[in-house]
ROKOLBA-40949 format. One line per 10 residues: number of its first residue (from 0); for each residue x, y, z of C-alpha. Coordinates in pm, whole numbers, plus 50000, padded with zeros to 5 digits. Example, Ala and Ser with C-alpha at 12.3 -4.5 7.8 and 13.67 -1.06 7.14 Angstrom:
residues 2
0> 51230/49550/50780; 51367/49894/50714
end
This chain:
residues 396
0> 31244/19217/22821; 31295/18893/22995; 31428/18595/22803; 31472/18200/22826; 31763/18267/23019; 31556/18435/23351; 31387/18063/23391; 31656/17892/23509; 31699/17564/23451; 31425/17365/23309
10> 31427/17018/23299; 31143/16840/23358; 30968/17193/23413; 30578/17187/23219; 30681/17515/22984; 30391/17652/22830; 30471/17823/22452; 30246/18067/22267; 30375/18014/21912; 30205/18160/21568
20> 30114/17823/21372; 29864/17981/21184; 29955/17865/20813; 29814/17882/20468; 29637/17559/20413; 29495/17392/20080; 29261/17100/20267; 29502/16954/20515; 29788/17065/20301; 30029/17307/20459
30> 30168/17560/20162; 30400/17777/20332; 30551/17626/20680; 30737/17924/20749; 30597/18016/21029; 30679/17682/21192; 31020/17647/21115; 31065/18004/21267; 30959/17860/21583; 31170/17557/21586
40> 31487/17714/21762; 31300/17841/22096; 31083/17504/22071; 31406/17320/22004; 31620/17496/22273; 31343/17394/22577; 31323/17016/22449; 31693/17001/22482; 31728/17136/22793; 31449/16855/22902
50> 31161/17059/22981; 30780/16920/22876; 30708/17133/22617; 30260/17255/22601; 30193/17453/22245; 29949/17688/22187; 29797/17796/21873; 29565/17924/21666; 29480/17851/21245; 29244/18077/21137
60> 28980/18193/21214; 28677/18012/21393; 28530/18257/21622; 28524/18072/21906; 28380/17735/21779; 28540/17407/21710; 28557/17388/21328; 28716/17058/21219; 28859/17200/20908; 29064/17469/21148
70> 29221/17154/21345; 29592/17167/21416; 29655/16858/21316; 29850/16926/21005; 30075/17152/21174; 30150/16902/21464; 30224/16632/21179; 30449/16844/21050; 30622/17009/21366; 30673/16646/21469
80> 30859/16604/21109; 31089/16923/21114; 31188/16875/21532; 31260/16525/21526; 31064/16486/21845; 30722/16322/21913; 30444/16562/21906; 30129/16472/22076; 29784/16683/21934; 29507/16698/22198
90> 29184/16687/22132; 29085/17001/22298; 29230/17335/22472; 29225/17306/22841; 28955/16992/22913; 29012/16656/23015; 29165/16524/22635; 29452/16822/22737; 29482/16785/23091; 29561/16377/23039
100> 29813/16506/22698; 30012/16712/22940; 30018/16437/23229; 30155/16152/23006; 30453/16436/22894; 30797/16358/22961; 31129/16559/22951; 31191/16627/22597; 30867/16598/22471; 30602/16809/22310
110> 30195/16834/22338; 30035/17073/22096; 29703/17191/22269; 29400/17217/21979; 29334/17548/21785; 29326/17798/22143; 29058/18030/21905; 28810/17708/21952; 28781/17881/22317; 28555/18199/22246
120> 28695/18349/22571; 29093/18360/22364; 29000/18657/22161; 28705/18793/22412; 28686/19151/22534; 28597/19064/22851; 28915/19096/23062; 28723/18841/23361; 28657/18594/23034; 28985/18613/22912
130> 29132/18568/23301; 28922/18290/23290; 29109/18091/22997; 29430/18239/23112; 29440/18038/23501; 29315/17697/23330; 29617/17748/23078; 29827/17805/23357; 29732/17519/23532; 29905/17287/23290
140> 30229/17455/23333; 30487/17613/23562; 30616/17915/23296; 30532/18108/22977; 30753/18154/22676; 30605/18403/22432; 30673/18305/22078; 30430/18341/21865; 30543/18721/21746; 30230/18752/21472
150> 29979/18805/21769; 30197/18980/21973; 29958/19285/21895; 29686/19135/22020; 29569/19150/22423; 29414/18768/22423; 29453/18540/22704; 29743/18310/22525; 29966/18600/22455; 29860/18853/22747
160> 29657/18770/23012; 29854/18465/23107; 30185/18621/23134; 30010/18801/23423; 29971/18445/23594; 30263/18283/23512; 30641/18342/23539; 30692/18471/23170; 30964/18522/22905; 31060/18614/22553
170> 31086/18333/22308; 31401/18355/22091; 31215/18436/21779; 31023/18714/21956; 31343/18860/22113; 31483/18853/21746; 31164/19057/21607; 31223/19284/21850; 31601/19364/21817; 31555/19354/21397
180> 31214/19546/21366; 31375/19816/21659; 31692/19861/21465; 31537/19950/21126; 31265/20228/21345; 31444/20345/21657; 31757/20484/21513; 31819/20362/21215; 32155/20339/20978; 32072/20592/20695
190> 31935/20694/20443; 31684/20491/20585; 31443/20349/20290; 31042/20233/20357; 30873/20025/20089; 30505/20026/20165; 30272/19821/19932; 29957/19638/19973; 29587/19687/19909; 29518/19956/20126
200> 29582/20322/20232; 29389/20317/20551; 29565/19961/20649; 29886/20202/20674; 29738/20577/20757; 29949/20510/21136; 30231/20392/20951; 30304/20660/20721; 30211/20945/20911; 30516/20803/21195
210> 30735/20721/20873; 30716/21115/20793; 30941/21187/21099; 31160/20922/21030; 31256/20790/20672; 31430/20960/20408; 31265/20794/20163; 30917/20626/20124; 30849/20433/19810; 30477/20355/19747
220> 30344/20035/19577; 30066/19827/19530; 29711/19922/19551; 29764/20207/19761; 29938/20354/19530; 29641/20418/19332; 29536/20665/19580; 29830/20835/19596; 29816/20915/19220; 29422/21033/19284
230> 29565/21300/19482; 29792/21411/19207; 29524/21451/19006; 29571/21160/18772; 29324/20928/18634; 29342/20578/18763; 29056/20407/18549; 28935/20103/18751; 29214/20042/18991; 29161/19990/19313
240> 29060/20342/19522; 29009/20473/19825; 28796/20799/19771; 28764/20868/20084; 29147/20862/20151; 29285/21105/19883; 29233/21423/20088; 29481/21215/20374; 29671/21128/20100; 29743/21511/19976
250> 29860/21560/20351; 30105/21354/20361; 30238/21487/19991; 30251/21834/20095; 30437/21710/20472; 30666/21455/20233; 30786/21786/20051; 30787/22038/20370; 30995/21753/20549; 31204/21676/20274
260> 31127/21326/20261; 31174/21170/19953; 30829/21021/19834; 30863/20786/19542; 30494/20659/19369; 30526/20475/19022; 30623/20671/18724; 30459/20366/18517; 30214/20040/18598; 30099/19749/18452
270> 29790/19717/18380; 29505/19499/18237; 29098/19506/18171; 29045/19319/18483; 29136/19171/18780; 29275/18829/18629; 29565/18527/18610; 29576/18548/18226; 29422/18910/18203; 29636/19045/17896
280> 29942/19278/18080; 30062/19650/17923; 30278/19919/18073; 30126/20304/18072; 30274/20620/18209; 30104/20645/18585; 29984/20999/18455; 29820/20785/18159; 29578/20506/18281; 29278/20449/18076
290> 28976/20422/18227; 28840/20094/18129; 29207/19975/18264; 29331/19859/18622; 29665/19900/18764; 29779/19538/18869; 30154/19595/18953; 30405/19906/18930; 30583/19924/18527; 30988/19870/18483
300> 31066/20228/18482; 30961/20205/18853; 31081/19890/18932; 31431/20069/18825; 31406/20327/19012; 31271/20186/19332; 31591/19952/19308; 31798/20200/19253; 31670/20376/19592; 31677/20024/19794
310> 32020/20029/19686; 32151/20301/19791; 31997/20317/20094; 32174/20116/20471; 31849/20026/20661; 31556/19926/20462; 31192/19804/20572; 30945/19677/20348; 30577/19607/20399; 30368/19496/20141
320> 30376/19362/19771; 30434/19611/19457; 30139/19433/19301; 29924/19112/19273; 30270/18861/19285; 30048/18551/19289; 29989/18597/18897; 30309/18626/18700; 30224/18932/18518; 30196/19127/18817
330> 30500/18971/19008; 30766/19206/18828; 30725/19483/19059; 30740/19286/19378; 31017/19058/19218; 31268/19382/19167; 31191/19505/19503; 31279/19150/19650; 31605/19134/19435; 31758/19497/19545
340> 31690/19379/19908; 31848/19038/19843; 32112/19153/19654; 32229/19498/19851; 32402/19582/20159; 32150/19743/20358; 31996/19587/20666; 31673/19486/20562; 31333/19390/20762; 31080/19223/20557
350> 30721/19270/20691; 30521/18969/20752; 30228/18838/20601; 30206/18879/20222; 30569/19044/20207; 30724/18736/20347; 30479/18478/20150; 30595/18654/19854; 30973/18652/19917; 30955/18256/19963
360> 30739/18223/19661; 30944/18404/19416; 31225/18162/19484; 31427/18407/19684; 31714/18265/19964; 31575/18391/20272; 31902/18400/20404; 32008/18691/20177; 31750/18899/20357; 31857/19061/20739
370> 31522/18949/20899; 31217/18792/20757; 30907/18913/21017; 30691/18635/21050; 30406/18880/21204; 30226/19133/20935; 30007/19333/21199; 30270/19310/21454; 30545/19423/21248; 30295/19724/21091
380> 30219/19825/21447; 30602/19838/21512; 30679/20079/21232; 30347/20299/21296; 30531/20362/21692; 30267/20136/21893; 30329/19967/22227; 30256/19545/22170; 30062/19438/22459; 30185/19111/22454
390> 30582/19272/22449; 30456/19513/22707; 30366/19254/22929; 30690/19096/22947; 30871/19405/23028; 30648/19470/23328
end
């Protein structure tokens, strides 16, 4: 994979940066800037070495249309605020507002291009369409860095197609996603430990089917563990199901025990009448859920023993919360799993997404923790064996 190093040097060179900006907002409020700060060193490195620095980003999700409310004008306020340098928003993708942003750039400075998703053709299926976006992006600039690891999954014109136009490298938080995600799959330290939590079974069918081959041990949390206990047989009242999973589900039980992979599921949840902040909390035997109750998080007896397996273990990867985190009641489970990671030896990969947002909102030193993935889906399709198109590319 090529890195910033195969560009040379590149002052006063127009470097165009896919990053992942696309942050949890309340209003115009950013409420977790992780994903910024993870791009400061590659976005740091370039404005030091004097090149003119073009952004591009996306915030949610606006199919194409220019939404004012998925502007990304709180993130360049606050990208201006962590990298000490003047960041200059422009009004529009590629058109004449972003065409004059990126003339009036000099060395050492940044322009932030608007929300690239305002451009149906980003995200189109089209490959001419996409093409299309691709050559007026790379007519602002003279190279590529790929940075933005959370949509390195995706085949879209900032993250794929224009690494076919332009001369193209690795950003230095994508290289490090790489390295850390590739350790804890390829050939791993072991026992080698997978956490898996979450809403859903069918978000991780790919996942757990490649796990089989690999892990020694697969502990199952959050909602999907609900599905698991189905297929034992057990009641699991109103707790979030997926019927038409179980039969997949007894599968990979019966390949689990013919592989002799050690599949943990919760020996005891928390539960309440509904789905709730202030809902009132009790534990229950996972064989023992009433049916008028819902399993929010996994019980202590499992958060014990789950710890006790994290511990234990050299290489550990974890993907999804043990329950719902945001409300307190439900947090324990996701809390414990958090702490044996932060607290043990292992080499540890935190998924993205949820995983990550929980880590930082429990109050946990991120530094504790061997890598923090900043990409959910990317990181998912990483441990399920995929090829990234927008890693792929770069290795051409």
């Amino acid at each position: 994979m090529k890195t910033l190093e195969s560009l040379g040097d590149l002052r006063s060179t127009r470097v165009l940066v896919r990053s992942d900006f696309n942050v949890p907002l309340d209003g115009t409020t950013i409420t977790d800037d992780g994903r910024i700060k993870a791009a400061l060193p590659t976005i740091t490195r370039l404005t030091e070495a004097g090149a003119k620095v073009i952004i591009m980003a996306h915030l949610g999700r606006p199919k194409g249309e220019v939404k004012p409310e998925y502007s990304l004008a709180p993130v360049a306020e606050r990208l201006e605020e962590l990298a000490g340098v003047r960041v200059t928003l422009a009004p529009d993708v590629v058109g004449p507002g972003a065409q004059s942003a990126v003339a009036d750039l000099k060395d050492g400075q940044i322009v932030l291009l608007e929300n690239i998703r305002f451009d149906p053709r980003e995200t189109s299926k089209d490959d001419a369409e996409r093409a299309e976006l691709a050559n007026e992006l790379a007519s602002l600039a003279d190279v590529f860095v790929s940075d933005g690891f959370g949509v390195v999954h995706r085949k879209q014109a900032s993250v794929y197609d224009i690494a076919k136009v332009l001369p193209s490298a690795a950003g230095l938080l994508v290289v490090k996603e790489i390295e850390s995600l590739r350790r804890a799959t390829h050939d791993p330290e072991r026992p080698y430990a997978v956490v898996l939590g979450g809403s859903k079974v069918s978000d991780k069918l790919g996942v757990i089917a490649n796990l089989l081959e690999k892990a020694d041990r697969l502990l199952i949390g959050g909602g999907m563990a609900f599905t698991f206990l189905k297929a034992q047989g057990h009641e699991v009242g109103s707790s979030l199901l997926e019927e038409d999973q179980v039969e997949a589900v007894k599968g990979y039980l019966q390949t689990a025990a013919e592989r002799g992979v050690d599949l943990l599921l919760p020996v005891d949840v928390v539960v309440a009448p509904e789905f709730a902040k202030d809902a009132p909390a009790t534990v229950v035997d996972a064989d023992a859920i009433p049916a008028d109750q819902m399993g929010l998080d996994i019980g202590p007896r499992t958060q014990e023993r789950y710890a006790e397996a994290i511990a234990s273990a050299k290489t550990v990867a974890w993907n999804g919360p043990m329950g719902v985190f945001e409300f307190d009641a439900f947090a324990g489970g996701t809390r414990a799993v958090a702490r044996a990671l932060s607290e043990g030896d292992a080499f540890s990969v935190v998924g993205g997404g949820d995983s990550a947002a929980a880590v930082r909102q429990l109050g946990f030193d991120e530094s504790t923790f061997s890598h923090i993935s900043t990409g959910g889906g990317a990181s998912l399709e990483l441990l399920e064996g995929k090829t990234l198109p927008g890693i792929d590319v770069l290795e051409d």
